[in-house]
C-alpha positions in Angstrom: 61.5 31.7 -44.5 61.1 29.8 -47.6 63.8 29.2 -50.0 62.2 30.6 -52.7 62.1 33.9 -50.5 65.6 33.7 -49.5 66.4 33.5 -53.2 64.7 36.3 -54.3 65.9 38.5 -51.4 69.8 37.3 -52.8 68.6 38.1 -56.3 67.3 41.5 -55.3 70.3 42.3 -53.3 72.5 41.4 -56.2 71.0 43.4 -58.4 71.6 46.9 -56.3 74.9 45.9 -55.6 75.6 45.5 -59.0 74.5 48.9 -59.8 75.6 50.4 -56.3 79.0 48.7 -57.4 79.4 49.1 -61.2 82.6 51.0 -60.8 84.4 48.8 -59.2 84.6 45.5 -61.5 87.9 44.2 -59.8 86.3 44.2 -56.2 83.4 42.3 -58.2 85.7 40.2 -59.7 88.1 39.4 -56.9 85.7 39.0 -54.4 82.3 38.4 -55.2 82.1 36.2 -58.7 84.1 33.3 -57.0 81.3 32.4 -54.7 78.9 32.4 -58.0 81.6 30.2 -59.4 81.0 28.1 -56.7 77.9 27.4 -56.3 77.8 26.6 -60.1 80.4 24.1 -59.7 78.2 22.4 -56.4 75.4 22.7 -58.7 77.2 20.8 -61.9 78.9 18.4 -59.6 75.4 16.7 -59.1 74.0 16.8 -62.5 75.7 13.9 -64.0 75.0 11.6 -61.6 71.7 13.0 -60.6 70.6 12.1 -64.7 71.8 9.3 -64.7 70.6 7.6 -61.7 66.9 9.3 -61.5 66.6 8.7 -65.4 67.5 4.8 -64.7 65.1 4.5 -61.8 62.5 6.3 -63.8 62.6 4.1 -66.5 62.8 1.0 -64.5 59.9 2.3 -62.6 57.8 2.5 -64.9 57.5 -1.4 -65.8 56.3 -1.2 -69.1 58.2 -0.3 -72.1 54.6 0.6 -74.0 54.4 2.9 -71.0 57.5 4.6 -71.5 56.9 5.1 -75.5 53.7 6.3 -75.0 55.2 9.0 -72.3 58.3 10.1 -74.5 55.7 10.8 -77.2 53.6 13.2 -75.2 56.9 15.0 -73.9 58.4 15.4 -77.3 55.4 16.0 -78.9 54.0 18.6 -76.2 57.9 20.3 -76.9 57.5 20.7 -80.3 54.4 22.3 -80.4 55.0 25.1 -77.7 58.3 25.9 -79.6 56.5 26.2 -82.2 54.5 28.5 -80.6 56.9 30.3 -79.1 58.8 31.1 -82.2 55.6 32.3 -83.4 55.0 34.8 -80.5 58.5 36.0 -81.5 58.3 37.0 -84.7 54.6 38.9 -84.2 56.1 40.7 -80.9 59.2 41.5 -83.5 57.2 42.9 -86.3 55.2 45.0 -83.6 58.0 46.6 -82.1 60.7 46.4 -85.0 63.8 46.1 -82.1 65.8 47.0 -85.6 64.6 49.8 -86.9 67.1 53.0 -87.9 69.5 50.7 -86.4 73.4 50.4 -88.3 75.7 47.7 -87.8 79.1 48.7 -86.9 81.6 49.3 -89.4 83.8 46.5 -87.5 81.4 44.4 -86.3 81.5 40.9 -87.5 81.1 37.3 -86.8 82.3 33.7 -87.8 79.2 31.6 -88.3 79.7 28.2 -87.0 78.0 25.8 -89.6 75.5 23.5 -88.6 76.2 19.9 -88.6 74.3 17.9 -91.4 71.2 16.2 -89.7 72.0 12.7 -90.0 75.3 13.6 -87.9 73.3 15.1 -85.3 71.2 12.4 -85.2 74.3 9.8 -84.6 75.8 11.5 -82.2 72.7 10.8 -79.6 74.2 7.5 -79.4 76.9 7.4 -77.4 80.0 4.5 -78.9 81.5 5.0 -74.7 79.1 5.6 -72.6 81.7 6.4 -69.9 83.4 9.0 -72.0 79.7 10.3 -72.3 79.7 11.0 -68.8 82.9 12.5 -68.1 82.4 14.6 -71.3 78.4 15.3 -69.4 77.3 14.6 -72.9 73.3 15.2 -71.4 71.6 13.8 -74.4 73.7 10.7 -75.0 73.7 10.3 -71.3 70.1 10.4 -71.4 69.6 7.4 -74.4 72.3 5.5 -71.9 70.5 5.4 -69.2 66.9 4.9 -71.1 68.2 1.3 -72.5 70.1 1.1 -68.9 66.2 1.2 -67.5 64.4 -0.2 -70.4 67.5 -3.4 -70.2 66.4 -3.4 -66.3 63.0 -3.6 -66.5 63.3 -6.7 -69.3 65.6 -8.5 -67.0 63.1 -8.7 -64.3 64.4 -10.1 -60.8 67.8 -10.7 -61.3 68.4 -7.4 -62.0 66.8 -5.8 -58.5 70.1 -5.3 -56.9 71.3 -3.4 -59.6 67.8 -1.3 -59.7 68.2 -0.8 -55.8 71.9 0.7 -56.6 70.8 3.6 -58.9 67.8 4.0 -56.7 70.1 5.0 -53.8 72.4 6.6 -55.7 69.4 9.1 -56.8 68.3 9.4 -53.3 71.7 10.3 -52.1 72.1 12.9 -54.9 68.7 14.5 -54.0 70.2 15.2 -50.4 73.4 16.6 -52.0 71.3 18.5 -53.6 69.6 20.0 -50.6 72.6 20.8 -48.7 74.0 22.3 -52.2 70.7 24.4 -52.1 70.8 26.2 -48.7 73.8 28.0 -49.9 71.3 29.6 -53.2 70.6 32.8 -52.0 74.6 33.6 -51.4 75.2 32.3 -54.8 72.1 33.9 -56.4 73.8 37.2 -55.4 77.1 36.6 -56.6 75.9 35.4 -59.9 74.0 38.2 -60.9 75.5 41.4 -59.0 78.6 40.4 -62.1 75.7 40.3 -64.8 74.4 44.3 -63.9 77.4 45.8 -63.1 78.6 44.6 -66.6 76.0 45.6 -68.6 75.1 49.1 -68.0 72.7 51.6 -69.8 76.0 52.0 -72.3 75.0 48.5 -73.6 71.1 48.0 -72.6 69.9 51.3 -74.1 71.1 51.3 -77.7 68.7 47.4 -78.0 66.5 48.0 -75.5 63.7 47.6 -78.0 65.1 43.6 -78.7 65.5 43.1 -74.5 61.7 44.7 -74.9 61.1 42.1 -77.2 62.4 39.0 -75.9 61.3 39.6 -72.3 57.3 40.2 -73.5 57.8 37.1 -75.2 58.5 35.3 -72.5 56.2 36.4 -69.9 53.1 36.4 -72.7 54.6 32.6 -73.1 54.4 31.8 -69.7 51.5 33.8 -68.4 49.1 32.5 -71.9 50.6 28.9 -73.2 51.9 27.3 -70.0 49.0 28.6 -67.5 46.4 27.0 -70.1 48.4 24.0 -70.3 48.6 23.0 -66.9 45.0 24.5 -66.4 43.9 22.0 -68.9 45.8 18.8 -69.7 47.9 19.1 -66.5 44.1 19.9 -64.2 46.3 22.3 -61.9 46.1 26.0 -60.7 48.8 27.6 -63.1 49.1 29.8 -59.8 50.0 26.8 -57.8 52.4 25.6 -60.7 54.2 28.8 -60.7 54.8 29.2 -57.2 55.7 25.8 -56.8 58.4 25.8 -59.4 59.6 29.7 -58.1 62.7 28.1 -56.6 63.7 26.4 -60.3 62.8 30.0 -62.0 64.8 31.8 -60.1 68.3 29.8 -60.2 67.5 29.7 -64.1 67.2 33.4 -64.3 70.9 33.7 -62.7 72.8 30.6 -64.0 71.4 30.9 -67.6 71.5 27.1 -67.8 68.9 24.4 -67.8 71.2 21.6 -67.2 72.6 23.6 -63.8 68.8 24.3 -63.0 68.1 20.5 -63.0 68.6 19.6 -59.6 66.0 22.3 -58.7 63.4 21.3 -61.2 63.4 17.8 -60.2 63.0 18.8 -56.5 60.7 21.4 -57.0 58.4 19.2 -58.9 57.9 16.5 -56.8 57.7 18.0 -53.9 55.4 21.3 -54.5 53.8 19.8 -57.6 53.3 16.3 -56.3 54.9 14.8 -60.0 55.9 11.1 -59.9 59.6 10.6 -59.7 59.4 8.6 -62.6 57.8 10.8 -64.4 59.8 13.6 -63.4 63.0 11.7 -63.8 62.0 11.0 -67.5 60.4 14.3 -68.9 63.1 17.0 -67.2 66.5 15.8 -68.2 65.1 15.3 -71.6 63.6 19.1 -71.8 66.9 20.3 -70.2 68.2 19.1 -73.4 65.9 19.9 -76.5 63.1 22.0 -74.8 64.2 25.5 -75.9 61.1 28.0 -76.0 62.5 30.7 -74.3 65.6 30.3 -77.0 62.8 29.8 -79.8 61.2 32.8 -78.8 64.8 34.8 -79.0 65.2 33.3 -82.8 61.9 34.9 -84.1 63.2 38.3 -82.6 66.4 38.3 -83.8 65.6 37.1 -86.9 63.6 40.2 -87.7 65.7 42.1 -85.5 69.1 40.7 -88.4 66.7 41.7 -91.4 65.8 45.2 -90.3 69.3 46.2 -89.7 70.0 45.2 -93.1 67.1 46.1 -94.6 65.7 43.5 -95.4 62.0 42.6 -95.4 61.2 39.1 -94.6 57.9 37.7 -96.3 55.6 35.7 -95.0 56.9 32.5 -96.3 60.4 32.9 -95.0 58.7 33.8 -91.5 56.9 30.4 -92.0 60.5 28.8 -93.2 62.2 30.7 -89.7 58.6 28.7 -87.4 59.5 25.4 -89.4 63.7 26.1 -89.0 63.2 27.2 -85.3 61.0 24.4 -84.2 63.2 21.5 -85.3 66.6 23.5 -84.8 65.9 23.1 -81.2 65.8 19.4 -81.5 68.5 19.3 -84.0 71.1 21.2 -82.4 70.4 19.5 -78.5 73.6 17.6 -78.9 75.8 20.2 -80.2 78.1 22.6 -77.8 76.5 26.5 -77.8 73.5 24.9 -79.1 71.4 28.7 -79.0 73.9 30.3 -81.0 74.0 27.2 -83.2 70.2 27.3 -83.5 70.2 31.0 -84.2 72.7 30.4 -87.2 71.1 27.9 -88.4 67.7 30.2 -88.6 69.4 32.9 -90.0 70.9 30.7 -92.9 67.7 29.1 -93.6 66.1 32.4 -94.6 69.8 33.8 -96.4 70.6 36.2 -93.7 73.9 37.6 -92.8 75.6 36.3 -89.7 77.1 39.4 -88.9 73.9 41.0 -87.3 75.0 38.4 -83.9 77.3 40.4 -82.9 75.2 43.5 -82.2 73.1 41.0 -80.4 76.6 39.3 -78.7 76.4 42.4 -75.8 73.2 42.0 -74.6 73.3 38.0 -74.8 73.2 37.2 -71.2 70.5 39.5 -70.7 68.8 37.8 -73.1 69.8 34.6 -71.7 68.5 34.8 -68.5 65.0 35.4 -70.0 64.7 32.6 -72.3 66.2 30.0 -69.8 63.7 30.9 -67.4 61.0 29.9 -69.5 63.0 27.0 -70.6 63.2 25.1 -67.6 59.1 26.4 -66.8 58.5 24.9 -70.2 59.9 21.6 -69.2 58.5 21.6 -65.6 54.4 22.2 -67.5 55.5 19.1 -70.0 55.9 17.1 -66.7 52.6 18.1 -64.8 50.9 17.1 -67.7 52.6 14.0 -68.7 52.0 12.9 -65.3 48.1 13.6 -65.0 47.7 12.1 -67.9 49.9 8.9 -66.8 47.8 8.9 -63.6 44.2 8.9 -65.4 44.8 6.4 -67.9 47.1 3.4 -66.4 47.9 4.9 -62.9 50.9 4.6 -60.8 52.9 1.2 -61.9 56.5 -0.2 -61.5 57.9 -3.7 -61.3 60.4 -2.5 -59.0 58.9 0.5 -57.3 57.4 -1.2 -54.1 
């Protein structure tokens, strides 16, 4: 049975447990939760040194710091313009179902908005001063720059730096077979991560937003099923049906951990294996979309942001929907480096347009829900990004590296 099968079977499971066992949240809670625990930990305890040592070998690899420009501006460009897209979708999917309509905010409902950092602080803090404090702290994005100069620096050096080239690459090889072993053991944890999630949140909370769940959810599919199939269909020259059953296994971890940086391990595997992506490609383009590649999150900003202004009555004109595509897009660039960076993002949407804060916390009881949507297309998002950037690698230069043979 394939693992993407076994998965799904611990998914479906979890889900009538939850609702077989919503009464009984200290039996959930006591005995079941701790083995999703787990497995998140087995999952995290990989991640940093997965990054870092795939990222190094993948920049190394490639042998040609043009090459590597040339691919970072195809990933962050092809990022940008599918957020915007996706924040887009949002807002028209918003307007059609107006998720806030006759809705009232409670009279005790409120919320401390976190401000945004100013730009040029978010921008600094990409650079790590310690890298080693980077990586105990699992700072992904200044992990990420450290081991793009650690490549680039490797690649310059040439010869003498082999054995330190050879270390990372069997350090990445060893952390791929961790993450094998780690991934036998999905299906239990699949279960026990999401049986918690729908015994939690009942019709008592679902029904009352069910129109922004509505929302969010035909976002994301219309996303996936419209802007990633005709990506991969036509820059990436693969069957979209082939990509998405190839990258099942990544989807459905995302859907129950809600995190792309957990779901890396997956991605990378699933890629390169059932998508036949370069590891050098793949080691380059999915850490960094596990970091600012937010279109599921981007879609989730356009609802809400209508979603904020109905409650309150507001009606938002076409320029501030613009001003919410524009905020949005580089917002999920922006606030990569920050902690909670989709509530950070959302804030900062909200204040760019002079909304109240205090319509997040009707949306704070259905968040996970939401969450398990938009990181799903997330890590999708970033998996597309790397079919294509490695087509597109293949067909101009081919497969290089100074170091790979």
């Amino acid at each position: 049975m394939k693992l993407s099968t076994k998965i799904l079977i611990g998914l479906i499971l979890g889900i009538i447990a939850g609702v077989l066992l919503s009464s009984y949240t200290g039996f959930i809670k006591t005995w079941i939760k701790p083995f999703g625990d787990l497995f998140i930990n087995l999952i995290k305890m990989v991640i940093v040194p997965l990054v870092l040592s795939s990222l190094v070998v993948g920049a190394a690899s490639v042998g040609d710091v043009k090459k590597l420009g040339r691919m970072g501006g195809k990933t962050v460009g092809y990022y940008l313009i599918t957020t915007a897209i996706a924040v887009t979708i949002g807002l028209v999917l918003a307007n059609i179902i107006d998720p806030g309509l006759n809705m009232k905010l409670p009279a005790d409902a409120k919320y401390a908005g976190k401000e945004a950092p100013p730009l040029a602080q978010v921008l600094l803090n990409i650079f790590p001063t310690n890298p080693m404090d980077s990586l105990v702290r699992a700072d992904m994005l200044q992990i990420i720059v450290f081991a793009l100069f650690l490549g680039i620096g490797i690649t310059l050096v040439g010869e003498r730096a082999k054995p330190i080239y050879h270390f990372f690459d069997g350090l990445a090889e060893v952390m791929y077979k961790i993450t094998g072993i780690v991934m036998e053991f999905a299906p239990i944890g699949v279960f026990a991560l999401i049986t918690p999630v729908v015994a939690a949140n009942g019709p008592k909370v679902l029904i009352p937003l069910a129109k922004v769940i509505a929302a969010v959810y035909i976002g994301c599919i219309l996303h996936a099923a419209i802007v990633y199939s005709t990506a991969v269909k036509t820059l990436g020259k693969m069957s979209p049906l082939k990509f998405f059953k190839g990258f099942s296994p990544a989807m459905l971890i995302a859907f129950t951990t809600c995190s792309s940086s957990a779901t890396l391990p997956v991605s990378m595997k699933s890629v390169e294996e059932n998508l036949g992506v370069d590891k050098d490609v793949a080691s380059f383009v999915l850490p960094l979309g596990a970091t600012v590649n937010m279109d599921g999150t981007a879609i989730y900003q356009g609802v809400c942001a209508v979603f904020v202004a109905q409650v309150f009555g507001i009606d938002l004109n076409l320029g501030q929907q613009l001003t919410v595509i524009l905020t949005g897009t580089l917002a999920s660039i922006g606030a990569a480096g920050v902690p909670g960076a989709g509530l950070i993002m959302l804030t900062m949407v909200l204040q760019s347009i002079n909304l109240p804060l205090e319509g997040i916390a009707l949306i704070a009881g259905i968040d996970r829900v939401l969450d398990m949507a938009r990181t799903t297309l997330n890590v999708t998002g970033d998996a597309s990004a790397a079919v294509i950037v490695d087509y597109t690698e293949k067909k101009v230069v081919g497969k290089t590296g100074s170091f790979a043979s």
